[in-house]
N, C-alpha and C positions, 0 to 999 in steps of 0.2 A: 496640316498647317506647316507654311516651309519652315525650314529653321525650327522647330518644336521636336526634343527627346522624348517619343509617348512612352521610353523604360521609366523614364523620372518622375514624370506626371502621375502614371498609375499606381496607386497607392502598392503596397508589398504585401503579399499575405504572408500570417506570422508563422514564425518558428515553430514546427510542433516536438514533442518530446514525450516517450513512449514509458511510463512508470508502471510498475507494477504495484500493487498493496496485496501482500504476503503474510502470511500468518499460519498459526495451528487449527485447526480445526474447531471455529467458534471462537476468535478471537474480536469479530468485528468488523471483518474486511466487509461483505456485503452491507454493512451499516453504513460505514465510513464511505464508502463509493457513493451508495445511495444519497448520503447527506451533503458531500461534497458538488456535483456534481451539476452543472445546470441545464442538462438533457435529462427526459427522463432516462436512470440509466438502464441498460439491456442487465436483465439478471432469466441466469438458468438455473432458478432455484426449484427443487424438488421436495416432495416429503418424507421425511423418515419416514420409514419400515422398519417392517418383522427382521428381515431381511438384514439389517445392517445390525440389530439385534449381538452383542458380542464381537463384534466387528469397530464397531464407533466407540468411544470409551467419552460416555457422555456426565462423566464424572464433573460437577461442579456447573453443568452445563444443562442440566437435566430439563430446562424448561424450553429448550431448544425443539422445533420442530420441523424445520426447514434445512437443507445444506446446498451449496453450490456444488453444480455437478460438472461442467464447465469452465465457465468464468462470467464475472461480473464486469461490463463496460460503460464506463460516464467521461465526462466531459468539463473543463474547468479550463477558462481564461483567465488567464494570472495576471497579464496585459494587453494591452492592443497588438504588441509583439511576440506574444508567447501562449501559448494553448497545450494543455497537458491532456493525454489521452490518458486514462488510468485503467486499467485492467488487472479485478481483483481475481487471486488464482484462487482455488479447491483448494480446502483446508486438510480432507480426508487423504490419510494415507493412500488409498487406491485412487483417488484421482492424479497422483502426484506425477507421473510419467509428461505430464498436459504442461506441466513447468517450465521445459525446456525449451517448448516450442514457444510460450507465452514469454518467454525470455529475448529470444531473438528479437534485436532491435530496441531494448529498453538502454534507456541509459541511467536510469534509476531504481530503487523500489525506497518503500517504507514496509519495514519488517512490524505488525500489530503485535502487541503482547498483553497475557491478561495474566495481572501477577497471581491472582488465583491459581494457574495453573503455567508458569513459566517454562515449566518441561515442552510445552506445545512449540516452543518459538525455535529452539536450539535446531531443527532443521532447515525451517527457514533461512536462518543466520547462517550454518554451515552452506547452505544452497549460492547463496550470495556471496560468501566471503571464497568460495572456492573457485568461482567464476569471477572472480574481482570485477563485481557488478556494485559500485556505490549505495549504501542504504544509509535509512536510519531508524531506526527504533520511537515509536511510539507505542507510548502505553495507556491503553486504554481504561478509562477510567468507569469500570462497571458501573450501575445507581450512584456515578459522579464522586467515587471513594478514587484518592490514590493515598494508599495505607504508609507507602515504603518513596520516599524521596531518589530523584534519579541517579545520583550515585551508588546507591544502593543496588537499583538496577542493574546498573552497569555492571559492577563487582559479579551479582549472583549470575549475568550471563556472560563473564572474562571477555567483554567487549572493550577493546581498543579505543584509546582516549579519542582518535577521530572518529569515532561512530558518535553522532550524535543521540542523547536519550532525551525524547519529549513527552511529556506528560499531556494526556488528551483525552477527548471524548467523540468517539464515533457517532455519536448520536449529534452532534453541533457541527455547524457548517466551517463557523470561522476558525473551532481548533481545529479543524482536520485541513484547511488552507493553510495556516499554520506550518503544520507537519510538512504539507507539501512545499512551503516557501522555502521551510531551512531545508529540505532535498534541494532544492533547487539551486540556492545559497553555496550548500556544498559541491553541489556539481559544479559551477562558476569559480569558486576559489580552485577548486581539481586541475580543471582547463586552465586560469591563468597561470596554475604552480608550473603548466607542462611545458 
C-alpha cells in the first residue's frame, strides 16, 4: 500500500529477559518454576540414590526424592511487552560448575531461601553479589509457615538494604509473580538510576 509504514503497523514482539531462580539444594526452585510458569516447564529432574548417599546432606529435607540435575525452564508473560524466560539452576554442590554458564545473559535472579536451613542460600548470594548480577530474596514459606519476618532475614544473611527480602510460597502462582515483579521492579529503578 503506497504511503503505509508496514514497521508501524506490525505489532512488536515483546522484550524478553533472562532470570534465573537460585537456591541451595531443596529450596524450592523446581516448585516455583513449575508453579509460575505458563508452559509446561522443561525439568531434568532425577532420582536420589545410594550414590549421592553422604554426598547430599538431606538434612531438614529428608522427604525429598527428586533433584535437578541440569536446570529447570518455564515461561511467564508479565505483559503484552515483556516475557521472562526463567531458568532454575541445580541446587547440588556438584552440579554447580552449570551456574556460570546458566548465567550468561541473565539480567536478574531471585535467590529461594528456606529458613529451616539458611546456611543453603549464603552461595547463591555470594554467586550473585560477586558477579553483580541483581537479585532478590525470596523466602519460601515451607507448609505456608514464615516463622522469622523479613528483616530478620535480612540481618541473619548481612544482605544490603537494596536487596529486596519477599516472603513467598513456591507452591502458589501469584506469589512467586510476585517475587518476579519486584525483580523486575528492581531492575527498572537500576536502569533508570544509570
Amino acid at each position: 500500500m503506497a504511503g503505509s509504514d508496514s514497521t508501524t503497523d506490525a505489532p512488536s514482539a515483546p522484550d524478553t529477559v533472562k532470570i534465573l531462580i537460585a537456591g541451595g539444594f531443596g529450596v524450592g526452585k523446581t516448585t516455583m518454576v513449575g508453579s509460575v510458569s505458563e508452559i509446561a516447564p522443561l525439568r531434568t529432574e532425577e532420582p536420589l540414590t545410594v550414590a549421592g548417599l553422604g554426598v547430599d546432606d538431606l538434612d531438614g529435607i529428608e522427604e525429598k526424592r527428586a533433584t535437578t540435575v541440569a536446570l529447570d525452564f518455564g515461561r511467564i508473560t508479565i505483559s503484552q511487552d515483556l516475557v521472562l524466560y526463567l531458568f532454575g539452576t541445580p541446587g547440588q554442590q556438584r552440579f554447580w560448575f552449570m551456574w556460570n554458564d546458566l548465567a550468561l545473559g541473565a539480567l536478574g535472579a531471585v535467590v529461594l531461601v528456606d529458613v529451616r536451613r539458611p546456611e543453603c542460600s549464603f552461595a547463591a548470594i555470594d554467586f550473585f553479589e560477586r558477579r553483580r548480577i541483581p537479585f532478590v530474596v525470596g523466602v519460601n514459606g515451607f507448609h505456608g509457615a514464615h516463622p522469622y519476618p523479613a528483616g530478620e532475614i535480612r540481618d541473619a544473611l548481612a544482605l544490603p538494604d537494596d536487596v529486596k527480602v519477599l516472603l513467598c510460597d513456591a507452591r502458589d502462582r501469584e506469589s512467586c509473580r510476585d517475587v518476579l515483579i519486584a525483580l523486575i521492579d528492581q531492575l527498572i529503578a537500576s536502569a533508570v538510576r544509570t
